[in-house]
MMTF fields as JSON, N, C-alpha, C and O atoms, coordinates in Angstrom:
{
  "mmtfVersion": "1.0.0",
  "mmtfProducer": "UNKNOWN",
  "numBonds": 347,
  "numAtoms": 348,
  "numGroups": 87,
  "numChains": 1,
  "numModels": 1,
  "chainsPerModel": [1],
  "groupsPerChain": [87],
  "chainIdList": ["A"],
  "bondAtomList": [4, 2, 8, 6, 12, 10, 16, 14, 20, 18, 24, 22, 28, 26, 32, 30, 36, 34, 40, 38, 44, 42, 48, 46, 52, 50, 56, 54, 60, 58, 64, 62, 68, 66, 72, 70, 76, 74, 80, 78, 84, 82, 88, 86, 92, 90, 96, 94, 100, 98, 104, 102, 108, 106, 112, 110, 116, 114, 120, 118, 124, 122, 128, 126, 132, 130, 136, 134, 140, 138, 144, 142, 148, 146, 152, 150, 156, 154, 160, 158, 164, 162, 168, 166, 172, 170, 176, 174, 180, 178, 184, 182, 188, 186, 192, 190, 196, 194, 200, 198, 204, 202, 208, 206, 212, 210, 216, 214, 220, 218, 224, 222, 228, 226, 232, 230, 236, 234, 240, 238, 244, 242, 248, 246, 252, 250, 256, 254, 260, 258, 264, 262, 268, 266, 272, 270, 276, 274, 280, 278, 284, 282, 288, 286, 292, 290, 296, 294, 300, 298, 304, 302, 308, 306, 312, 310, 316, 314, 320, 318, 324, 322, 328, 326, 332, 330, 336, 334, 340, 338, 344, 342],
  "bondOrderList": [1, 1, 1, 1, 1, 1, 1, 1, 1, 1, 1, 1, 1, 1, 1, 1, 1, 1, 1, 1, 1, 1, 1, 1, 1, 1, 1, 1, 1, 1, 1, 1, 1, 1, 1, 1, 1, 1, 1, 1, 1, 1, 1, 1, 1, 1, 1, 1, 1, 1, 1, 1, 1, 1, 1, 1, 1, 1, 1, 1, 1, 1, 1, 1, 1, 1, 1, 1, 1, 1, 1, 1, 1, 1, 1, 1, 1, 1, 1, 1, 1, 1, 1, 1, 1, 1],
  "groupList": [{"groupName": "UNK", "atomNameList": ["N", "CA", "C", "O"], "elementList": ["N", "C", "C", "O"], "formalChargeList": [0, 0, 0, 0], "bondAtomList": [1, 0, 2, 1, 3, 2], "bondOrderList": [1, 1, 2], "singleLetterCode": "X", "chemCompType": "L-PEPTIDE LINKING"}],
  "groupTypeList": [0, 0, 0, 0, 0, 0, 0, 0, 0, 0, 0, 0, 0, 0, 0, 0, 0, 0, 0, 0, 0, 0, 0, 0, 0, 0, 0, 0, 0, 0, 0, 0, 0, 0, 0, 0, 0, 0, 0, 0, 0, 0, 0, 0, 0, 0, 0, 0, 0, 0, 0, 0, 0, 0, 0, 0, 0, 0, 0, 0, 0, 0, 0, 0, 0, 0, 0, 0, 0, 0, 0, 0, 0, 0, 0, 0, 0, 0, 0, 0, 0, 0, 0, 0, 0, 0, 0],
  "groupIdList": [1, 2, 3, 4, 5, 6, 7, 8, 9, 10, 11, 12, 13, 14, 15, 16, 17, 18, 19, 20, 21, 22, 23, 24, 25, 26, 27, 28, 29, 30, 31, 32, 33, 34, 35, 36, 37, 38, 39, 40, 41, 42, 43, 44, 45, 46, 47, 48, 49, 50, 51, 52, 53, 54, 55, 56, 57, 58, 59, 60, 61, 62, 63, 64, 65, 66, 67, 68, 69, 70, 71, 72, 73, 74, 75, 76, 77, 78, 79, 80, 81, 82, 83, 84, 85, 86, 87],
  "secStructList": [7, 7, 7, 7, 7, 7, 7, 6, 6, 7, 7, 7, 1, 7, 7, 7, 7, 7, 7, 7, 1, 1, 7, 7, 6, 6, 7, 2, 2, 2, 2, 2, 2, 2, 6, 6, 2, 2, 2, 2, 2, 2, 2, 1, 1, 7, 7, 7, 1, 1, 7, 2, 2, 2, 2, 2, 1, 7, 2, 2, 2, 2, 2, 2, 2, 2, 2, 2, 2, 2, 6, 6, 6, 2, 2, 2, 2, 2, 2, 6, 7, 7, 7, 7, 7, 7, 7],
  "xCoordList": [-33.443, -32.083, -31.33, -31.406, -30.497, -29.983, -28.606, -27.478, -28.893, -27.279, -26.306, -26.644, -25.026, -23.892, -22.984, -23.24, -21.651, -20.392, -19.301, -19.254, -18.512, -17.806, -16.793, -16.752, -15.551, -14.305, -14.102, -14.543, -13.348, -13.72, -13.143, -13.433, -12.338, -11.451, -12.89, -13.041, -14.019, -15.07, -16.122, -16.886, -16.164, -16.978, -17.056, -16.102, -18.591, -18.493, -19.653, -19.901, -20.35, -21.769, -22.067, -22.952, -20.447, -20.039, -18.972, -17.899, -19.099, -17.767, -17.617, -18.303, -16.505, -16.033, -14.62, -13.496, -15.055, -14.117, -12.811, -12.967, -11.642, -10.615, -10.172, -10.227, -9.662, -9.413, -8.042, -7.645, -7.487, -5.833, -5.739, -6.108, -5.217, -4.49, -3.779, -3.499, -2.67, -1.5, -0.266, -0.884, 0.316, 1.259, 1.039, 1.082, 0.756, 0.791, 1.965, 1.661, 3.003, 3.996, 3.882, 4.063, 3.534, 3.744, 2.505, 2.471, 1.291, -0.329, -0.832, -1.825, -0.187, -1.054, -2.485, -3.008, -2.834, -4.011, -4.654, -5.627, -4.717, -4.972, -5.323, -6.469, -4.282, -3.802, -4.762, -5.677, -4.707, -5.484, -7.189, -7.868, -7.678, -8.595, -9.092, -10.109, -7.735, -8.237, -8.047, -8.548, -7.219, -7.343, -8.437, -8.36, -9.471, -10.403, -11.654, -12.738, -11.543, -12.751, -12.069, -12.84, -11.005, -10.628, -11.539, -12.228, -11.307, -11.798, -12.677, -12.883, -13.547, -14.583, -15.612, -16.52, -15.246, -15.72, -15.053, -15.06, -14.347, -14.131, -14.948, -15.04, -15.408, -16.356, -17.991, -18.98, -17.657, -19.674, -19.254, -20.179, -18.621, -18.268, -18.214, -18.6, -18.07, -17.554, -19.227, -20.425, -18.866, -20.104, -20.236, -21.212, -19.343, -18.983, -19.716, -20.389, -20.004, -20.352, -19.624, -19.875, -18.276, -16.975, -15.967, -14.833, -16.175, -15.779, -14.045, -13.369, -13.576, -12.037, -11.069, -10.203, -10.817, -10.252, -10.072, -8.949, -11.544, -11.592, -11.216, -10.722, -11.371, -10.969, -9.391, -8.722, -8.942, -7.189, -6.671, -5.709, -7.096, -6.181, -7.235, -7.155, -7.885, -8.283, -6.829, -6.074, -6.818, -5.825, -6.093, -5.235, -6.691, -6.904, -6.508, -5.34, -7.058, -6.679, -4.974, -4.31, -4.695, -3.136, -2.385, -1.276, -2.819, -1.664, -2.087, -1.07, -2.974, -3.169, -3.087, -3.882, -2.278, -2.036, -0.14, 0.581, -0.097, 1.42, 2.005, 3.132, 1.028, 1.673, 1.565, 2.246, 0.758, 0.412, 1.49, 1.491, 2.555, 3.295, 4.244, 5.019, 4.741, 6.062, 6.044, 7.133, 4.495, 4.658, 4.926, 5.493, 4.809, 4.849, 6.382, 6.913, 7.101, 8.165, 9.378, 10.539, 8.349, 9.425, 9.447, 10.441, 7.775, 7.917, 9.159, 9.583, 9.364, 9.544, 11.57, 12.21, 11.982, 13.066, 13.622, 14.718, 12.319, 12.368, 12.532, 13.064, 11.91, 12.201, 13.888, 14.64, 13.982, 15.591, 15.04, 15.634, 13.821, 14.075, 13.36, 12.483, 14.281, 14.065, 12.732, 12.435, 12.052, 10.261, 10.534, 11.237, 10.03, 9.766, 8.548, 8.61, 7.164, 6.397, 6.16, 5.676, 6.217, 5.778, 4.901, 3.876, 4.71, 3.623, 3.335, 2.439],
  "yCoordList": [-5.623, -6.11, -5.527, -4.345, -6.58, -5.948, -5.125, -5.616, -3.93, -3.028, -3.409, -3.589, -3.565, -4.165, -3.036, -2.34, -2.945, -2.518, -3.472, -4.648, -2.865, -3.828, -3.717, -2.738, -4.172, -3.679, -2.972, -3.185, -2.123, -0.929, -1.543, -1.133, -2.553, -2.919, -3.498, -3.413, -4.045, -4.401, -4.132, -4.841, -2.299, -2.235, -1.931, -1.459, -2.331, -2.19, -3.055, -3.949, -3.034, -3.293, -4.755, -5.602, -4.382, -5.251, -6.469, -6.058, -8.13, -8.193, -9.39, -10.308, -8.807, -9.583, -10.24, -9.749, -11.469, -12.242, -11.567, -11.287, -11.383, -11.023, -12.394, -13.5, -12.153, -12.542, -12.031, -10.9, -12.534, -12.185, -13.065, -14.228, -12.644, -13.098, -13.29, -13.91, -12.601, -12.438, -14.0, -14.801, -14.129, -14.838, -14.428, -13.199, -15.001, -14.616, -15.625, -16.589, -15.552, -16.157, -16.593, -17.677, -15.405, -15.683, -15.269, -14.569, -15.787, -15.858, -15.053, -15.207, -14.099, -12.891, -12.182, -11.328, -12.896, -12.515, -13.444, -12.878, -15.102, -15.689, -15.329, -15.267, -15.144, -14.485, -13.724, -14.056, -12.29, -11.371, -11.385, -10.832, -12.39, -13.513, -14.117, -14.095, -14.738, -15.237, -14.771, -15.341, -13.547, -12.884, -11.704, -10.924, -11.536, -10.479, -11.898, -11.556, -12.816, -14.04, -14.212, -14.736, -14.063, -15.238, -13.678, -13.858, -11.949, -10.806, -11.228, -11.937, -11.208, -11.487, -12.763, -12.401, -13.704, -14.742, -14.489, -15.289, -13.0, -13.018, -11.395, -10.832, -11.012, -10.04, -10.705, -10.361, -11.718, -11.761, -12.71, -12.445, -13.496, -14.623, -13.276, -13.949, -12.397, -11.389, -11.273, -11.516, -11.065, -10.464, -8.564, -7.824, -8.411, -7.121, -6.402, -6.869, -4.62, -3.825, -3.185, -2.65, -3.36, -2.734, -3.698, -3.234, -4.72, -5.625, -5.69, -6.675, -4.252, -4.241, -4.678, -5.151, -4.74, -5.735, -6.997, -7.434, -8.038, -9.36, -9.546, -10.643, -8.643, -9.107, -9.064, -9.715, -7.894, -7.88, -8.669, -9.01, -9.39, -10.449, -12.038, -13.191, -11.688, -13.245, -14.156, -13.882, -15.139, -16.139, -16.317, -15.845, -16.658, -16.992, -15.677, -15.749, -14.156, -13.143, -12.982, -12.653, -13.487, -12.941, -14.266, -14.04, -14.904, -16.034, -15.61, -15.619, -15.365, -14.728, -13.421, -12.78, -12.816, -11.119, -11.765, -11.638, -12.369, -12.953, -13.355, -12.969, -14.692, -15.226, -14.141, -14.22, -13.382, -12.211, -11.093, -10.421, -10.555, -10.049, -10.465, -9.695, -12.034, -12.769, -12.899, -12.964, -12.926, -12.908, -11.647, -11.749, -10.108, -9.047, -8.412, -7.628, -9.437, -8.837, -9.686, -9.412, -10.965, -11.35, -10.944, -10.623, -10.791, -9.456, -8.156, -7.473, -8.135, -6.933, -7.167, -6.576, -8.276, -8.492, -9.051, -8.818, -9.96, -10.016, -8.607, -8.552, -7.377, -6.018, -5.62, -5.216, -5.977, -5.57, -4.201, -3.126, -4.409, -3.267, -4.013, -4.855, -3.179, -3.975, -3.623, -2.438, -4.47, -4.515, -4.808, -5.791, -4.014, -4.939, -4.183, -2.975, -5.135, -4.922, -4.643, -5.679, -3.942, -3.823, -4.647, -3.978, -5.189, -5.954, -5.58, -6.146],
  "zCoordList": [2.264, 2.249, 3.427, 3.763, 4.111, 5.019, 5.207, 5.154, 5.412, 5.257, 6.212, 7.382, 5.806, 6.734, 6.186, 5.204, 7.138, 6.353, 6.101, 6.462, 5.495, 4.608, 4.396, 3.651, 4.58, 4.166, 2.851, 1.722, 3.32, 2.301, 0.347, -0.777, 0.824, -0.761, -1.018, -2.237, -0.46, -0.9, -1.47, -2.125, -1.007, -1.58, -3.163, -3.781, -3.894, -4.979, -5.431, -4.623, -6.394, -6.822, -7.707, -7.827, -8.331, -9.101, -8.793, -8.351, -8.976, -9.026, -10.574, -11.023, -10.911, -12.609, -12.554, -12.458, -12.645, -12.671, -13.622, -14.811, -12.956, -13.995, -14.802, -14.266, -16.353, -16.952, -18.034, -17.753, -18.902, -19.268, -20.46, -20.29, -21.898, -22.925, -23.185, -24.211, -21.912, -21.81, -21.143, -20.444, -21.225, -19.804, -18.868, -18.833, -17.839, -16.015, -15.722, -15.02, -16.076, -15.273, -13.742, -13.187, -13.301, -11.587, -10.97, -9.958, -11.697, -11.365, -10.679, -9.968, -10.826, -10.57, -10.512, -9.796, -11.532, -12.104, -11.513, -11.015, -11.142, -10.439, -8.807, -8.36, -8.15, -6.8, -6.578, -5.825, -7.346, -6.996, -6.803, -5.937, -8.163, -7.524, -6.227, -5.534, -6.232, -4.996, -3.81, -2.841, -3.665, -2.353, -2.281, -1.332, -3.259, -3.264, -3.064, -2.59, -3.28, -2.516, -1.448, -0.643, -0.953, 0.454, 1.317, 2.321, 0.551, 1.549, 1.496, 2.481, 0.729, 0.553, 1.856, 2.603, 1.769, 2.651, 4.017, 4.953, 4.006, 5.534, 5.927, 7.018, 4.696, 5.235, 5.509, 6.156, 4.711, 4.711, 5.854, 6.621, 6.419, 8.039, 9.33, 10.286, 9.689, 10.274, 11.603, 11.459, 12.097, 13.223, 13.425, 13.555, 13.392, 13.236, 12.77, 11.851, 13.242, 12.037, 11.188, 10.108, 12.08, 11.344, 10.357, 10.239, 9.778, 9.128, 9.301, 9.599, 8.998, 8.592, 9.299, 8.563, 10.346, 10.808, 11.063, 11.313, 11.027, 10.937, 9.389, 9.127, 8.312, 7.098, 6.822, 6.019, 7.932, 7.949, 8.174, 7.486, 9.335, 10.654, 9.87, 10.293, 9.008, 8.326, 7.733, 6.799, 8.545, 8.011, 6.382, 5.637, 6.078, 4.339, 3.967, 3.585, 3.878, 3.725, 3.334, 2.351, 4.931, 5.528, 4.06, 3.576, 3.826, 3.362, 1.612, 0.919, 1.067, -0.421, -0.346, -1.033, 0.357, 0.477, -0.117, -1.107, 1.076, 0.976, 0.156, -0.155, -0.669, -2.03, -3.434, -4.457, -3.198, -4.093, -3.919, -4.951, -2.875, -2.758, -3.032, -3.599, -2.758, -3.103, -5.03, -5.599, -6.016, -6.859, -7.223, -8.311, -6.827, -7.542, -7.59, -8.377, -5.807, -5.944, -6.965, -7.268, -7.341, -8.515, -9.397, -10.049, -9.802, -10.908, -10.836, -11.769, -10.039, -9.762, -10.338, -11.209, -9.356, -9.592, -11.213, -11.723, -11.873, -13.43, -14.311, -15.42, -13.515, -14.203, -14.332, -15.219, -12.954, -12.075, -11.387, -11.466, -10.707, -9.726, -8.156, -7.966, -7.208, -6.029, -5.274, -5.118, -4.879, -4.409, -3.156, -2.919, -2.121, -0.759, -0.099, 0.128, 0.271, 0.696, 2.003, 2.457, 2.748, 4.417, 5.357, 5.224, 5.834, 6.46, 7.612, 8.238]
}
């Protein structure tokens, strides 16, 4: 098998689909989904041995990092406390 590296939120042996009983109002649980596949298909696309940056500056990455932040900070504002993420 061939050893590569990997962005580091990647690594891991396992991956399990998350799942929820709960309400996800603002799909969170969704999101986070899909921005750990969008890393994902931009680590295993990568030429690199250093992965982490083509998985940073990945457009799919950059835009489910985004909608995943705009949902936490509504969360956030549904609490009443003010969220702002750095980019």
């Amino acid at each position: 098998m061939n050893e590569y590296k990997t962005h580091p939120a990647l690594i891991t042996d396992n991956y399990v689909r998350a799942t929820t009983l709960v309400p996800d109002k603002y799909g969170i649980i969704q999101l986070s989904n899909d921005l750990l596949v969008a890393m994902h298909e931009a680590d295993k696309s990568s030429l690199k041995d250093d992965t982490t940056e083509d998985v940073s500056l990945n457009a799919s990455v950059i835009d489910n990092f985004t909608k995943l932040a705009d949902a936490m900070e509504d969360l956030a504002k549904d609490m009443g406390i003010e969220a702002k993420f750095k980019f």
